[in-house]
DODRENKE-594647 format. One record per residue (C-alpha): x, y, z; residue number from 1; residue in three letters. Coordinates in steps of 0.001 Angstrom, whole numbers, m for minus. Layout:
<sites>
<site><px>X</px><py>Y</py><pz>Z</pz><num>NUM</num><residu>ALA</residu></site>
...
</sites>
This chain:
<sites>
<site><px>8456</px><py>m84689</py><pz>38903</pz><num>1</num><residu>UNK</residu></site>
<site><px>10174</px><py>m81342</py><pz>37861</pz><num>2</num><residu>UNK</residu></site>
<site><px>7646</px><py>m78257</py><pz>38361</pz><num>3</num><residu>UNK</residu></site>
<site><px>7579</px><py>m74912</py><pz>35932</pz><num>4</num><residu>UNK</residu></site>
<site><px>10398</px><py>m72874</py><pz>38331</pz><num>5</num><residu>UNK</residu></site>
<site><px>8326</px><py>m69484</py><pz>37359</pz><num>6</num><residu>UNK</residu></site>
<site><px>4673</px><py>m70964</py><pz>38408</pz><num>7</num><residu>UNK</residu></site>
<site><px>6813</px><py>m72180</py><pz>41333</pz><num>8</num><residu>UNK</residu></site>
<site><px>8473</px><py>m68905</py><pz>42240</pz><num>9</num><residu>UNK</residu></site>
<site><px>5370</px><py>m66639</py><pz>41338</pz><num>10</num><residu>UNK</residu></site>
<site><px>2901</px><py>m69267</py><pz>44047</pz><num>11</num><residu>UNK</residu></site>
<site><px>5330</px><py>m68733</py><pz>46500</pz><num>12</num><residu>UNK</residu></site>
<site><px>5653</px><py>m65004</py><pz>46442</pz><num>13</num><residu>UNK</residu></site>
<site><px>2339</px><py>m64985</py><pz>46085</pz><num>14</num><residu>UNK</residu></site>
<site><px>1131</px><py>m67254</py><pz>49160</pz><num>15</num><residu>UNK</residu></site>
<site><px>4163</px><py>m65201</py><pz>51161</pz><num>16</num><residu>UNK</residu></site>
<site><px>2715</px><py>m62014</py><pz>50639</pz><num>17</num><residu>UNK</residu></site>
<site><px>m1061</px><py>m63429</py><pz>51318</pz><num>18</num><residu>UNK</residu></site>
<site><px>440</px><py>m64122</py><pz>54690</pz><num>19</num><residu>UNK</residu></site>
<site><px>2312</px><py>m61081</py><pz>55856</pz><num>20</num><residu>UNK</residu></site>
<site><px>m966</px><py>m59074</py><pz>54568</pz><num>21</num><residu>UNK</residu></site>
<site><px>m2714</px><py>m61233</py><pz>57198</pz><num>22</num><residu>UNK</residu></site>
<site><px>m356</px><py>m60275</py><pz>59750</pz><num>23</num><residu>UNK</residu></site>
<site><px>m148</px><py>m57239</py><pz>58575</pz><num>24</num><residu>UNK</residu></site>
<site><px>m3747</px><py>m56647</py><pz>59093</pz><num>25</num><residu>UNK</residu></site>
<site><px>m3957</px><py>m58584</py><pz>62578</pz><num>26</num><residu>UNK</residu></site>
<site><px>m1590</px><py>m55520</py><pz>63860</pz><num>27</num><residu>UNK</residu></site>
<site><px>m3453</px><py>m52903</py><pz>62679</pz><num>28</num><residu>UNK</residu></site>
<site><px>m2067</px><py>m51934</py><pz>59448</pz><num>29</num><residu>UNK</residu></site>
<site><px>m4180</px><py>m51644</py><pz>56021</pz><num>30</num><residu>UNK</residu></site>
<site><px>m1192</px><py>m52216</py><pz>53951</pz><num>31</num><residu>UNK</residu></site>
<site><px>1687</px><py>m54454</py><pz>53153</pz><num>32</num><residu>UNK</residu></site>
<site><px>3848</px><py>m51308</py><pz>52459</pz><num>33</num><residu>UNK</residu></site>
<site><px>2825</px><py>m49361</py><pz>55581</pz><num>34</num><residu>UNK</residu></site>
<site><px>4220</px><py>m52870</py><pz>57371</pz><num>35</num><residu>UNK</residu></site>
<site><px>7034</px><py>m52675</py><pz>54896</pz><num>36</num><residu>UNK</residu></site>
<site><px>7888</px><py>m48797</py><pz>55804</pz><num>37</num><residu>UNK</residu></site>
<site><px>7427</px><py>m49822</py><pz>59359</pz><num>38</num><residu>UNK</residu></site>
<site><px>9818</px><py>m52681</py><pz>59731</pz><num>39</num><residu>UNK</residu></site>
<site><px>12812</px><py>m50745</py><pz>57359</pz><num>40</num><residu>UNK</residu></site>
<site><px>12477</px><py>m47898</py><pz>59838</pz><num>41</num><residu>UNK</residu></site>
<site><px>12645</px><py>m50029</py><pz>62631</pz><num>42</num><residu>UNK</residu></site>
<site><px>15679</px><py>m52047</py><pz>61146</pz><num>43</num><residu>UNK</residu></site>
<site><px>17647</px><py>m48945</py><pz>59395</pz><num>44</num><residu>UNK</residu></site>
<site><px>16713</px><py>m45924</py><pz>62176</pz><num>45</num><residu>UNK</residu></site>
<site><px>16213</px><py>m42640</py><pz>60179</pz><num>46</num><residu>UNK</residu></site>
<site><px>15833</px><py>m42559</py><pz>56832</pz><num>47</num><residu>UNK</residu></site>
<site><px>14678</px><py>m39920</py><pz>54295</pz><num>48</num><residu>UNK</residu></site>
<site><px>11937</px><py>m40605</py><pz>51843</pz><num>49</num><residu>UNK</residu></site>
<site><px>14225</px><py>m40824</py><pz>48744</pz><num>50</num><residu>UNK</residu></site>
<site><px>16060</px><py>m43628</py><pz>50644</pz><num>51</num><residu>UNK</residu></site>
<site><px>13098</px><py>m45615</py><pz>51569</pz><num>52</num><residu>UNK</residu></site>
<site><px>11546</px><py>m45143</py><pz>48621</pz><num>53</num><residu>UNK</residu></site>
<site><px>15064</px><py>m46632</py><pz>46528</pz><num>54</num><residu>UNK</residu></site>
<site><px>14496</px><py>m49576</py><pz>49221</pz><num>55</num><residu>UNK</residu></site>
<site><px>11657</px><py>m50388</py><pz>48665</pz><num>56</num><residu>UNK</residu></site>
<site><px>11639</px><py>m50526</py><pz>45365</pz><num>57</num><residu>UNK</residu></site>
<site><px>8294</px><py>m48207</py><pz>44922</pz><num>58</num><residu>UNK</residu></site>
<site><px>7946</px><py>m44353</py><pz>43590</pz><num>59</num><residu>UNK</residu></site>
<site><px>7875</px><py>m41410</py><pz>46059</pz><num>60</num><residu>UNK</residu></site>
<site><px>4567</px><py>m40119</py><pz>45613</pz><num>61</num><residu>UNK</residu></site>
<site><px>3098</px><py>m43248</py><pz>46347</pz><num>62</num><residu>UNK</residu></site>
<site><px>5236</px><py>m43866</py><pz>49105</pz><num>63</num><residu>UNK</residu></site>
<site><px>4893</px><py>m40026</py><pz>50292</pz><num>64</num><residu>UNK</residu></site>
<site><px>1084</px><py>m41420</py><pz>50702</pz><num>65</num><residu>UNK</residu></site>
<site><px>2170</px><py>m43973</py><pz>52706</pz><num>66</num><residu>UNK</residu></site>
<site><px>4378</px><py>m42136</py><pz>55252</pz><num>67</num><residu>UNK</residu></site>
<site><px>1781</px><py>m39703</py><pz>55302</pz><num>68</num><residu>UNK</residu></site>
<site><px>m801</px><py>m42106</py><pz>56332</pz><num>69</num><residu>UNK</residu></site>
<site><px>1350</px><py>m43386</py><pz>59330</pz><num>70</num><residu>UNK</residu></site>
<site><px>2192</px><py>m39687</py><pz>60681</pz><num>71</num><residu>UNK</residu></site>
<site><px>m1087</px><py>m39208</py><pz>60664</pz><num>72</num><residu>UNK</residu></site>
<site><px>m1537</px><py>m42744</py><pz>62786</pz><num>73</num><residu>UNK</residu></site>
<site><px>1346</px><py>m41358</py><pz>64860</pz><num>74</num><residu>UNK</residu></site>
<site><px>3868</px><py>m44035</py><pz>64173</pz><num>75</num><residu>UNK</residu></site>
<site><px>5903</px><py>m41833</py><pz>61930</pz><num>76</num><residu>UNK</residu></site>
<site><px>8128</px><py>m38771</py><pz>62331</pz><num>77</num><residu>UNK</residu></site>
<site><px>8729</px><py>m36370</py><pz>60040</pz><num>78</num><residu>UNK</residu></site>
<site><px>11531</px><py>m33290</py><pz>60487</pz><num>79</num><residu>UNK</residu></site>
<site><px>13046</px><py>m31626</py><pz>58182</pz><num>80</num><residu>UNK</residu></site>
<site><px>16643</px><py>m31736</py><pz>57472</pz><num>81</num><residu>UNK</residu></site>
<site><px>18637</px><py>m28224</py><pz>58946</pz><num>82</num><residu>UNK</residu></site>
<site><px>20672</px><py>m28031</py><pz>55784</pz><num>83</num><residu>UNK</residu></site>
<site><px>17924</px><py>m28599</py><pz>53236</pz><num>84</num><residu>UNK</residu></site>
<site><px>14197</px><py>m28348</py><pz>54303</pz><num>85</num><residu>UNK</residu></site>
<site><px>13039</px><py>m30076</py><pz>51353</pz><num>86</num><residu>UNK</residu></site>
<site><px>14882</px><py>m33278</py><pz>52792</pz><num>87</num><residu>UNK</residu></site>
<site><px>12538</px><py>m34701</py><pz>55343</pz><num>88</num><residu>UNK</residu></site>
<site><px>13984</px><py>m37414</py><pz>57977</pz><num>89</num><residu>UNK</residu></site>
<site><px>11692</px><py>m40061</py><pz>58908</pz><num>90</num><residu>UNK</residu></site>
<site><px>11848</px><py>m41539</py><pz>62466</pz><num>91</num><residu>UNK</residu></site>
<site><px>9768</px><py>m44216</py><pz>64097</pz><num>92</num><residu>UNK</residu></site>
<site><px>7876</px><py>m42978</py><pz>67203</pz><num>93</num><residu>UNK</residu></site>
<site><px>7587</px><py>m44363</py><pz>70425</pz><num>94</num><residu>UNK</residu></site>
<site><px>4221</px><py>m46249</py><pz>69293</pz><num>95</num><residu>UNK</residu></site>
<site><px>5625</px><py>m46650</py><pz>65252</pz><num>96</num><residu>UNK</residu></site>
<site><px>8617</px><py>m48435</py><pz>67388</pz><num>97</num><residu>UNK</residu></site>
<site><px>6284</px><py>m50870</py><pz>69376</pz><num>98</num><residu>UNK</residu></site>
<site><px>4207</px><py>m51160</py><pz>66415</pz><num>99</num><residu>UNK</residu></site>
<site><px>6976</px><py>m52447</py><pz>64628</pz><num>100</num><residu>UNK</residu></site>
<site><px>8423</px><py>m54806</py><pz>66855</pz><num>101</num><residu>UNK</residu></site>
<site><px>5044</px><py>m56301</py><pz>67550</pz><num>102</num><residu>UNK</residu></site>
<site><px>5124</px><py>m56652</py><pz>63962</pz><num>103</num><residu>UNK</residu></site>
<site><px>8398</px><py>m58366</py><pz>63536</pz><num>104</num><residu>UNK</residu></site>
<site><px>8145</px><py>m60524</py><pz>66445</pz><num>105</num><residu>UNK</residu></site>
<site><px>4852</px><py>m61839</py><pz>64841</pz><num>106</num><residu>UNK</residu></site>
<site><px>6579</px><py>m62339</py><pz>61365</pz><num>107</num><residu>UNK</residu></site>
<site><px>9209</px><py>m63828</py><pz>62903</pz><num>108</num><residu>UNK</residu></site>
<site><px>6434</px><py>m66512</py><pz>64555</pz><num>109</num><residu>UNK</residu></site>
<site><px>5437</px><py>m66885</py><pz>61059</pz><num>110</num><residu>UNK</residu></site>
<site><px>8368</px><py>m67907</py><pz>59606</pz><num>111</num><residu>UNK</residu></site>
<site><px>9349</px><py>m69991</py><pz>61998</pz><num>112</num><residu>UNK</residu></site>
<site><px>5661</px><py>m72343</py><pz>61823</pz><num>113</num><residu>UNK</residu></site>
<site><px>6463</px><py>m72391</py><pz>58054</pz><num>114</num><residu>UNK</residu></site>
<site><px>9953</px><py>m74075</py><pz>58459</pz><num>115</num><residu>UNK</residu></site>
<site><px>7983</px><py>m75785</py><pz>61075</pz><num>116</num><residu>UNK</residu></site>
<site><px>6359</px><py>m77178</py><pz>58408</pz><num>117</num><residu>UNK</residu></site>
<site><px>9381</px><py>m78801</py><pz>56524</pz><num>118</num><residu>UNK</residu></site>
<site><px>10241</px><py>m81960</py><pz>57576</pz><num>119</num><residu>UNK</residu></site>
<site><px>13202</px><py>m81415</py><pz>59684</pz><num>120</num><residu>UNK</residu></site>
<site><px>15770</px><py>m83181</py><pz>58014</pz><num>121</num><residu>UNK</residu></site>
<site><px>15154</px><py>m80764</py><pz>54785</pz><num>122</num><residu>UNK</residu></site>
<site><px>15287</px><py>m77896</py><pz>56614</pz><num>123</num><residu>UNK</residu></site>
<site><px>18500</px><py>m76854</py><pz>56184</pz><num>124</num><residu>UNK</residu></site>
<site><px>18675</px><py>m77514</py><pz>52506</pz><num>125</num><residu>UNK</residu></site>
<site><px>15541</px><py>m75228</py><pz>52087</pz><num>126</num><residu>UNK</residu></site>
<site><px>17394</px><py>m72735</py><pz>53884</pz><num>127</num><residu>UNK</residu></site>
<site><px>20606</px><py>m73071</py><pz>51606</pz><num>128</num><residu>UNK</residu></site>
<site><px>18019</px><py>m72959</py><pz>48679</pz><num>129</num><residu>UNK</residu></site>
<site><px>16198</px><py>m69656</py><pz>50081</pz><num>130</num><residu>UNK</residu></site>
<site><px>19897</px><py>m67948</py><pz>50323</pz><num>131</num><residu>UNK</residu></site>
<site><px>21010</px><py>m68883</py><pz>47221</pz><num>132</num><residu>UNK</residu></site>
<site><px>17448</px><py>m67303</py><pz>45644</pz><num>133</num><residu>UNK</residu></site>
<site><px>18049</px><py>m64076</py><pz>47748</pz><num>134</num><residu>UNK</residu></site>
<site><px>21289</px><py>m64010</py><pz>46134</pz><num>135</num><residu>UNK</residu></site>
<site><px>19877</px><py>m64431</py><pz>42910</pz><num>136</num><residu>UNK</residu></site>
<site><px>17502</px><py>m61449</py><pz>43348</pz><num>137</num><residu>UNK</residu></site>
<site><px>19472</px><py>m59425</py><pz>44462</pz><num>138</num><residu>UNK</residu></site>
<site><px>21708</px><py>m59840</py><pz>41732</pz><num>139</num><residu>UNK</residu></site>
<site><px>18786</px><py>m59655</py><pz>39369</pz><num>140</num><residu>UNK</residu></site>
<site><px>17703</px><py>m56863</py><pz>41213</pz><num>141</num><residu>UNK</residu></site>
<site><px>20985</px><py>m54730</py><pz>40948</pz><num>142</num><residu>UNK</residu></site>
<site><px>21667</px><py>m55741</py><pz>37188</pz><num>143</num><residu>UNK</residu></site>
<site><px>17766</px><py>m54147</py><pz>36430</pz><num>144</num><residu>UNK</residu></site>
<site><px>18578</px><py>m50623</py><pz>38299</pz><num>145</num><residu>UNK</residu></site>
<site><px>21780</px><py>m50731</py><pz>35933</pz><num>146</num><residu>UNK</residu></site>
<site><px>20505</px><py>m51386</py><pz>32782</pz><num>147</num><residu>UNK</residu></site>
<site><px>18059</px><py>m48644</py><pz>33671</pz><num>148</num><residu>UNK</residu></site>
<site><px>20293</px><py>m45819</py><pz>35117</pz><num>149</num><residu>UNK</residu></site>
<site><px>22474</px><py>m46975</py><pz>31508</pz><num>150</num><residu>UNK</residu></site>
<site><px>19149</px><py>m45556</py><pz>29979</pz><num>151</num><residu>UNK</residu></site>
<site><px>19304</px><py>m42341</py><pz>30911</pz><num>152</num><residu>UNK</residu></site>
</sites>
């Protein structure tokens, strides 16, 4: 039986990011994006608030909430830049850093009782379908921040 690929897709996303919310809130964080901010620090190493905001995909206000929210939880740094103080480099600190991995290696647990979940011998094709979607966004993804900077 072939299933609606958007009810399909939108499910999935959705029972994903039920998940990681749950994790999210078993390590202490209220938010999905504060776990978000988190493990992109952790990954990329200092970043500035335009940058994670353009990764994330979110506006800076909002997200300037956000960071604010974890310096004030002491897992972020803020300094500002020597050449222009209005550029603010965000760093993990020592607890943002263990917060983080804690974070990912419980994600990581995640993922792996999911696939757990697959029979084994589809595994692999799940995986091969999974890259080719993250291709697909992506693509989608870049093509939408096009047709918008065309725009303006």
């Amino acid at each position: 039986m072939t299933q609606d690929p958007t009810g399909l897709l939108r499910r999935m996303t959705r029972l994903h990011t039920v998940l990681q919310q749950r994790t999210a809130n078993a390590c202490g964080l209220q938010s999905l994006a504060r776990c978000q901010i988190l493990t992109l620090l952790e990954r990329e190493g200092t970043l500035t608030l335009a940058e994670v905001s353009r990764q994330l995909g979110t506006d800076k206000a909002w997200m300037s909430r956000n960071i604010e929210a974890l310096v004030r939880d002491g897992l972020v740094h803020k300094q500002s830049q020597a050449l222009d103080r209005r550029t603010v480099a965000l760093t993990l600190t020592e607890q943002g850093q263990a917060q983080a991995q804690a974070l990912n290696g419980k994600l990581a647990h995640q993922s792996a009782r999911l696939l757990d979940r697959v029979p084994a011998d589809e595994q692999a094709g799940v995986l091969r379908a999974l890259e080719l979607l993250v291709e697909a966004l992506e693509m989608e993804t870049a093509a939408q921040e096009n047709a918008t900077c065309s725009l303006t």
